[in-house]
C-alpha positions in Angstrom: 81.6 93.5 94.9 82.1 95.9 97.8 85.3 96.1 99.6 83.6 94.7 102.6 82.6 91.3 100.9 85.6 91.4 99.2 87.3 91.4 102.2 85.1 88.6 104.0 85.0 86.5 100.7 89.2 86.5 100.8 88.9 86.0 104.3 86.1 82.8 104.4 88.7 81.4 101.3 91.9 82.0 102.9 92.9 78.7 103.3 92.4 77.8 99.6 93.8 81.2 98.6 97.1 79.7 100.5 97.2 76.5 99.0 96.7 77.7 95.5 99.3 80.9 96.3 102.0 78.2 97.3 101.3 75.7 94.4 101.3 78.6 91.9 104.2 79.5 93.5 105.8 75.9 93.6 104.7 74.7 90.0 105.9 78.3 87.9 109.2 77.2 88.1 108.7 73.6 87.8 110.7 71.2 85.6 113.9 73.3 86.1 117.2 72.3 87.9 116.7 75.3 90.0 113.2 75.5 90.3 111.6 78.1 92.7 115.3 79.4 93.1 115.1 81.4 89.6 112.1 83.4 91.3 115.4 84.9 93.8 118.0 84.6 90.9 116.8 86.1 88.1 116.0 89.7 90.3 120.0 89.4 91.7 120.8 89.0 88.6 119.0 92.3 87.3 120.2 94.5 90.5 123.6 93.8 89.4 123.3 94.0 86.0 121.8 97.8 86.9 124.3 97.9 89.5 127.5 97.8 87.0 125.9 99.8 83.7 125.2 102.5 86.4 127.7 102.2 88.5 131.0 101.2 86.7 129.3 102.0 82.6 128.4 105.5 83.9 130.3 106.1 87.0 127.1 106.8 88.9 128.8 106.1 91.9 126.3 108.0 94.8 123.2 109.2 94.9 123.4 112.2 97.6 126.1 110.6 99.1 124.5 107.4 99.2 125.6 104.2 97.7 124.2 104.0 94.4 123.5 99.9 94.3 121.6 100.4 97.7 119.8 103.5 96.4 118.8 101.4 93.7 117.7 98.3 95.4 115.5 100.4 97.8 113.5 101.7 94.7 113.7 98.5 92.6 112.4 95.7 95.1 109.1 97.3 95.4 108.7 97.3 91.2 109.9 93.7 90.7 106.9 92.5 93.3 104.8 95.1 91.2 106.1 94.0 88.1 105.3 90.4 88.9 102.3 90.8 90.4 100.5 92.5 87.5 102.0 90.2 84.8 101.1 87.3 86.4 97.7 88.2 87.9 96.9 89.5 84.0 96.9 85.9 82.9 95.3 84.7 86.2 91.8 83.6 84.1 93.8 82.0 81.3 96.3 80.2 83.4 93.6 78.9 85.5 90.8 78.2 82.8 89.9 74.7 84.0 88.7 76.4 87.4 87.2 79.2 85.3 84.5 76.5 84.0 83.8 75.0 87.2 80.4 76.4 88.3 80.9 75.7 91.9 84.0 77.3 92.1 84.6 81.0 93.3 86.8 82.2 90.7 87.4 85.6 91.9 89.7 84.8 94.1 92.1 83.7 91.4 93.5 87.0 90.7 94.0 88.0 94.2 96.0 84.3 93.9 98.8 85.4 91.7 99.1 88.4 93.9 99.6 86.2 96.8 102.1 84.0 95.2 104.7 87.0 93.9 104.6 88.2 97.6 106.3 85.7 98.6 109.2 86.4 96.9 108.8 90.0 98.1 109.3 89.5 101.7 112.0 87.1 101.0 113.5 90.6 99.4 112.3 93.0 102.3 114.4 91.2 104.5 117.9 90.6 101.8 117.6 94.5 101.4 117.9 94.6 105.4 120.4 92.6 105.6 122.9 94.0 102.4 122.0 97.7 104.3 123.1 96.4 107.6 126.1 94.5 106.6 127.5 97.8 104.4 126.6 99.6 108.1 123.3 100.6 107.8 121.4 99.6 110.3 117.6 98.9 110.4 115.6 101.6 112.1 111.7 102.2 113.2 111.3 104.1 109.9 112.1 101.1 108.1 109.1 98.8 109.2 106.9 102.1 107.2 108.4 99.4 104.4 105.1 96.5 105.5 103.1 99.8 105.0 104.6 100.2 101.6 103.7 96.6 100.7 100.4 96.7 101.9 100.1 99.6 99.5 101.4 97.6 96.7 99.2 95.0 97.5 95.9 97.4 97.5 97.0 99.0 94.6 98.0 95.6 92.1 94.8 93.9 93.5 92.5 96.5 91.9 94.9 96.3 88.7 94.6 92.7 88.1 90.9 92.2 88.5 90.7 94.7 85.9 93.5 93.2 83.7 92.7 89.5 84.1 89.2 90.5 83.1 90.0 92.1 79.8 92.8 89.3 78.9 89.7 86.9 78.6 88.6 88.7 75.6 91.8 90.7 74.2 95.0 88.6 74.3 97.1 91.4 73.4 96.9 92.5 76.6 99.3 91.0 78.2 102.2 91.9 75.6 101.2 95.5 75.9 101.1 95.8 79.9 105.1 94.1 79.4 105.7 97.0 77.1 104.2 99.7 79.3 106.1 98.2 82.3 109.2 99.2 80.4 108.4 102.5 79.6 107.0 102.8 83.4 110.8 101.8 85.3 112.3 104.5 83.8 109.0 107.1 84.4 108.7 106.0 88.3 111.6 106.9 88.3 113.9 104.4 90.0 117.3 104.0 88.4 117.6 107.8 87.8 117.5 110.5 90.4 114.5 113.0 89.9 116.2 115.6 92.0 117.9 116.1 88.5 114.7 118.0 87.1 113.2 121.4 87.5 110.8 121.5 90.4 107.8 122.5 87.8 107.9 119.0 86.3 107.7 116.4 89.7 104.0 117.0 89.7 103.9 114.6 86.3 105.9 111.6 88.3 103.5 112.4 91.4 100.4 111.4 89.4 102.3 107.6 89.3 100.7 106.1 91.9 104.2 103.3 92.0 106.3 106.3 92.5 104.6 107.2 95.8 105.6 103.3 97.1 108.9 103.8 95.2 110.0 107.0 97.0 108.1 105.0 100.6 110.5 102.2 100.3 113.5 104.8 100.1 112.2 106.8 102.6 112.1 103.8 104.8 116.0 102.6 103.8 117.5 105.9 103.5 116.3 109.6 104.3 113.8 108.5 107.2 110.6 110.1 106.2 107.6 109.4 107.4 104.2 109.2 104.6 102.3 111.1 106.8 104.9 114.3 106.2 103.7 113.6 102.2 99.7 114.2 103.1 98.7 115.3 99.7 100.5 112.3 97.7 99.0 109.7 100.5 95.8 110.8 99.9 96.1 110.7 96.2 97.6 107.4 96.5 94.4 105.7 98.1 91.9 107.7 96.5 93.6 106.5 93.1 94.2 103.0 94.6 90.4 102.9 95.5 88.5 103.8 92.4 91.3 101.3 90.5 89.7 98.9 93.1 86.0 99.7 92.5 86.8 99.8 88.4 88.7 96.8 88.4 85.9 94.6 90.4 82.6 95.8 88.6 84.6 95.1 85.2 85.2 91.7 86.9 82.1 90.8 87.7 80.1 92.4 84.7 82.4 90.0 82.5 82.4 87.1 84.4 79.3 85.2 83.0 81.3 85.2 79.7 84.7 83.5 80.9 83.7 79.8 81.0 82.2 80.7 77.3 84.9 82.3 75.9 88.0 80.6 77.8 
């Protein structure tokens, strides 16, 4: 699957890519008193939980002279959409199994589904980060729509991820339980509730191969020290080159595998 049919096949299913998106979206929550509400709650929740270990536990305070809980939230929004994105997407095949074994259905739009569906909840984010920075007095800026670049990014990026992911969970179960434990390790590596100014300048070169950590320091250069990615050429070009062979991997594993889904699932 080249990138261009790829492209075409999302676009010729976009409407059924939507539909499904917002019913993924609509049902994950479904049964609770809150419903779709935890998908807003539950990442609150965890900024403030940060926000007072950090803040008031450690007396974090600011991060060169910046608020430390907007610091924070500028480098933490973009991993909770990645965060969901992959974990979700991962199960995309199993979650979705009595599509799998439909022979006239196009399942490889499924993962790119999941993806769709934890957006949502992202842009409802973009826009409360805009709005906490411009009610503590800073206001939005033309650097800070480079943050839609950022996404689009993201999206590339965990596309490529979960065709590869989903794929694999088919056949190893596991899987799933050890991307959760890698995602833990991986907040703390990116980094984004730590400062990496902290560290000798020999060492950044190790968080620079992280392709999240180019997004992570996008989205704060978007909220807070007005950068621009094209002052970052070498990273940017890492970034796509990396994103692109994640894309071409993830696909051809796809589609090698997929006459054995219906079978196995």
């Amino acid at each position: 699957m080249n990138m261009v049919s790829f492209i075409r096949n999302l676009y010729e299913n976009r409407k059924l890519i939507g539909n499904l998106a917002k019913n993924d979206f609509k049902t994950r929550y479904a049964g609770s008193y809150l419903g779709f509400m935890w998908a807003f709650f539950q990442p609150i929740v965890t900024i403030l939980v940060y926000w007072f270990v950090f803040t008031v536990g450690l007396k974090s305070g600011t991060v060169n002279d910046f608020p430390f809980a907007l610091w924070l939230m500028a480098g933490i929004i973009p991993w909770f959409f990645f965060q969901d994105a992959l974990n979700s997407g991962t199960l995309a095949l199993v979650e979705y199994s009595y599509l799998v074994k439909k022979v006239v259905f196009k399942i490889d739009i499924l993962p790119f589904v999941k993806v769709l569906s934890a957006l949502f909840v992202h842009v409802f984010f973009i826009f409360f980060v805009i709005l906490v920075y411009a009610l503590n007095g800073y206001m939005p800026t033309p650097y800070t729509l480079q943050v839609f670049y950022y996404s689009f990014c993201l999206i590339c990026i965990v596309t490529g991820m979960v065709y590869f992911t989903s794929a694999i969970m088919v056949f190893f179960r596991d899987l799933n339980q050890l991307i959760s434990v890698i995602l833990q390790v991986g907040i703390w590596m990116t980094p984004i509730m730590w400062n990496i100014q902290i560290l000798p300048q020999n060492l950044l070169w190790i968080f620079n191969l992280n392709p999240i950590y180019y997004v992570v320091v996008g989205y704060r250069d978007a909220f807070i020290y007005h950068g621009v990615f094209w002052q970052r050429p070498e990273t940017t070009i890492y970034f796509w080159v990396f994103t692109i062979l994640m894309y071409i991997i993830g696909t051809k594993v796809f589609k090698s595998l997929q006459v054995h889904f219906a079978d196995v699932l």
